[in-house]
C-alpha positions as a Markdown table, in Angstrom:
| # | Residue | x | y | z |
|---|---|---|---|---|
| 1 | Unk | 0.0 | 0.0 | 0.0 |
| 2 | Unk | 2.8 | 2.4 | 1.0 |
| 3 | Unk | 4.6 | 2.0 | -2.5 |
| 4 | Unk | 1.5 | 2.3 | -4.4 |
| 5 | Unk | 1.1 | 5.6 | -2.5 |
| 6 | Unk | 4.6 | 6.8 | -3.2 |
| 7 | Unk | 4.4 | 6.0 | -6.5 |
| 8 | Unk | 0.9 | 8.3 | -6.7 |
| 9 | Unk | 2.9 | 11.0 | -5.0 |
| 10 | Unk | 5.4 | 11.1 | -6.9 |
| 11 | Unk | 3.5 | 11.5 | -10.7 |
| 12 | Unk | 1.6 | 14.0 | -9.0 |
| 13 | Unk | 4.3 | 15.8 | -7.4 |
| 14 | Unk | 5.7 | 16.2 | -11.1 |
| 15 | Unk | 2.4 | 17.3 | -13.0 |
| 16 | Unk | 2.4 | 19.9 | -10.3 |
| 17 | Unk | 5.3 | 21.2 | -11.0 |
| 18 | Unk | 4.6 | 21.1 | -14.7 |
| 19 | Unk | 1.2 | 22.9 | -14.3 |
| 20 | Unk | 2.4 | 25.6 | -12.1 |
| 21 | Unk | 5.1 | 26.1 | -14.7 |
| 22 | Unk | 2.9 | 26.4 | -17.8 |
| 23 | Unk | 1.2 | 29.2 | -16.2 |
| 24 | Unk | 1.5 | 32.7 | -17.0 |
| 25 | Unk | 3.1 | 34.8 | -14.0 |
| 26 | Unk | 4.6 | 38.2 | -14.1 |
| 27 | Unk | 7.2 | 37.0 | -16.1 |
| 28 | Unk | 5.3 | 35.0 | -18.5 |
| 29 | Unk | 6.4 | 31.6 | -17.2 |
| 30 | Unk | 7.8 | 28.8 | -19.2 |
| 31 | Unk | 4.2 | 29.1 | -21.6 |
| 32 | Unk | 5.8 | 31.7 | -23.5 |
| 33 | Unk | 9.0 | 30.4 | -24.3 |
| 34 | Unk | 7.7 | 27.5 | -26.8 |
| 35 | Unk | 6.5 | 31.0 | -28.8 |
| 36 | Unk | 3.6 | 31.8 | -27.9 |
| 37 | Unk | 1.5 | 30.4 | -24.6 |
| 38 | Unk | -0.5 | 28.3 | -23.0 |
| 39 | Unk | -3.6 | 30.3 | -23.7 |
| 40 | Unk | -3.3 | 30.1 | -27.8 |
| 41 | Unk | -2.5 | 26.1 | -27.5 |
| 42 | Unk | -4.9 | 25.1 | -25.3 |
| 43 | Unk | -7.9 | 27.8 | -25.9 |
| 44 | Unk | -9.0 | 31.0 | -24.2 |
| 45 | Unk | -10.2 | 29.2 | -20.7 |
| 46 | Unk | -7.3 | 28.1 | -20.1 |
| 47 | Unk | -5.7 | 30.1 | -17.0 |
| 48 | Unk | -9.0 | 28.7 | -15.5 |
| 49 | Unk | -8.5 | 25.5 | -16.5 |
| 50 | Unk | -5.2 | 25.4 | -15.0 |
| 51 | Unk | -6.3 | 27.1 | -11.7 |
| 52 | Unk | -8.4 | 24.3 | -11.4 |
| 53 | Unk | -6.1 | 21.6 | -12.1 |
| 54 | Unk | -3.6 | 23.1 | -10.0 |
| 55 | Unk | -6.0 | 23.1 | -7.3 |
| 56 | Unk | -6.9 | 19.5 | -7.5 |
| 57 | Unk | -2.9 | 18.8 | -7.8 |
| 58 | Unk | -2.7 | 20.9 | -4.5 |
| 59 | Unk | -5.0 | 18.8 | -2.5 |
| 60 | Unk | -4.0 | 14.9 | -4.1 |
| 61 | Unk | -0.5 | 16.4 | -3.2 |
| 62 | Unk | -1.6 | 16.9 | 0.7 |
| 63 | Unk | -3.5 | 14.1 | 0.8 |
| 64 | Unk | -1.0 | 11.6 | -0.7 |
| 65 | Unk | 1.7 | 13.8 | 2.1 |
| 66 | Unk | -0.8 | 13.0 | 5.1 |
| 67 | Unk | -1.5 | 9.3 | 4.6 |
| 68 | Unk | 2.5 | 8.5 | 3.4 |
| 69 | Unk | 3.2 | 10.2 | 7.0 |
| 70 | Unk | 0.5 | 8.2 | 9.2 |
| 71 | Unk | 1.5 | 4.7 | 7.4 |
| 72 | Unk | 5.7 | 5.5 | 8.2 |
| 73 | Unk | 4.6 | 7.0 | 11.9 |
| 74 | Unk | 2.1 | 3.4 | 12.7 |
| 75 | Unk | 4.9 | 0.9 | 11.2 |
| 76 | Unk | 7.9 | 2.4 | 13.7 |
| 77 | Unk | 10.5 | 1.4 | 11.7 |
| 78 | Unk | 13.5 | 3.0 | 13.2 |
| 79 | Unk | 16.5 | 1.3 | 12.8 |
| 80 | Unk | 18.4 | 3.0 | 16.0 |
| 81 | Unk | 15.5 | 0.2 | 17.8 |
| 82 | Unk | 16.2 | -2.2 | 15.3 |
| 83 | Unk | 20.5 | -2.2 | 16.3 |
| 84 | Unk | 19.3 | -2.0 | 20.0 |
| 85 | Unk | 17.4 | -5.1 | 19.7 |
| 86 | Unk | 19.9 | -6.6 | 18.0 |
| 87 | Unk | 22.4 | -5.9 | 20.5 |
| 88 | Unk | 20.6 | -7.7 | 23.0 |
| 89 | Unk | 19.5 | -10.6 | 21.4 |
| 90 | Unk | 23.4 | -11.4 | 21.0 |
| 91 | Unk | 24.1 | -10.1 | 24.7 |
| 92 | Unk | 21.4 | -12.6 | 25.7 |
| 93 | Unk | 22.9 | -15.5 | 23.6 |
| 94 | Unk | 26.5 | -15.2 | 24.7 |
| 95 | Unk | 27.2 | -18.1 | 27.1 |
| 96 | Unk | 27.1 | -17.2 | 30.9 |
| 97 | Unk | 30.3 | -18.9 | 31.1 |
| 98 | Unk | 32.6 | -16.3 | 30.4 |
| 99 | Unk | 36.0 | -18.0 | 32.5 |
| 100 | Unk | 38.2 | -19.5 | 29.4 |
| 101 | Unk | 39.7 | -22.9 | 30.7 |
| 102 | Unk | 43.3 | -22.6 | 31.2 |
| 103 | Unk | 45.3 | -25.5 | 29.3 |
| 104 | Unk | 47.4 | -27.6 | 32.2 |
| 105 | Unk | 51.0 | -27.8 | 31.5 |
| 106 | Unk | 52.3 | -31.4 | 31.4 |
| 107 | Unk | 55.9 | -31.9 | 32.5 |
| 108 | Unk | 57.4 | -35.3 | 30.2 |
């Protein structure tokens, strides 16, 4: 579920950026550099029509954001706990017998 999501966010992370560049801002944006705009390619409702689809790119953008930051904050996936865990899984395994046995010299 999570990698479907990121997958969604990330297409839609890109078309916004591509629709809030086609728009015509003070300095014209990057509609004008193909010679001409996005108004005379796409018809005369078009700075509404981008509104629009900005706006709907806004909110799938927050909403993907939101439920991609609940599913990582429920699964608790940190992997400082993970090496702690770890650490005393082996501490607990070690034998208790820690004395090494000490090899008796034999005199011939």
């Amino acid at each position: 579920m999570s990698i479907f999501l990121i997958i969604i966010h990330i297409f839609v992370c890109i078309f916004l950026i591509l629709v809030i560049l086609l728009q015509a801002g003070k300095g014209q944006g990057l509609s004008n550099i193909f010679g001409g705009g996005a108004q005379e390619v796409f018809g005369a409702k078009t700075p509404i029509f981008l509104a629009k689809t900005t706006a709907v790119c806004a909110v799938l953008f927050l909403l993907t954001s939101l439920s991609l930051a609940f599913i990582s904050a429920s699964q608790q996936r940190s992997l400082m706990e993970k090496t702690i865990k770890n650490k005393q899984l082996q501490v607990d395994q070690k034998p208790t017998n820690t004395e090494i046995p000490q090899k008796s010299k034999e005199t011939n």
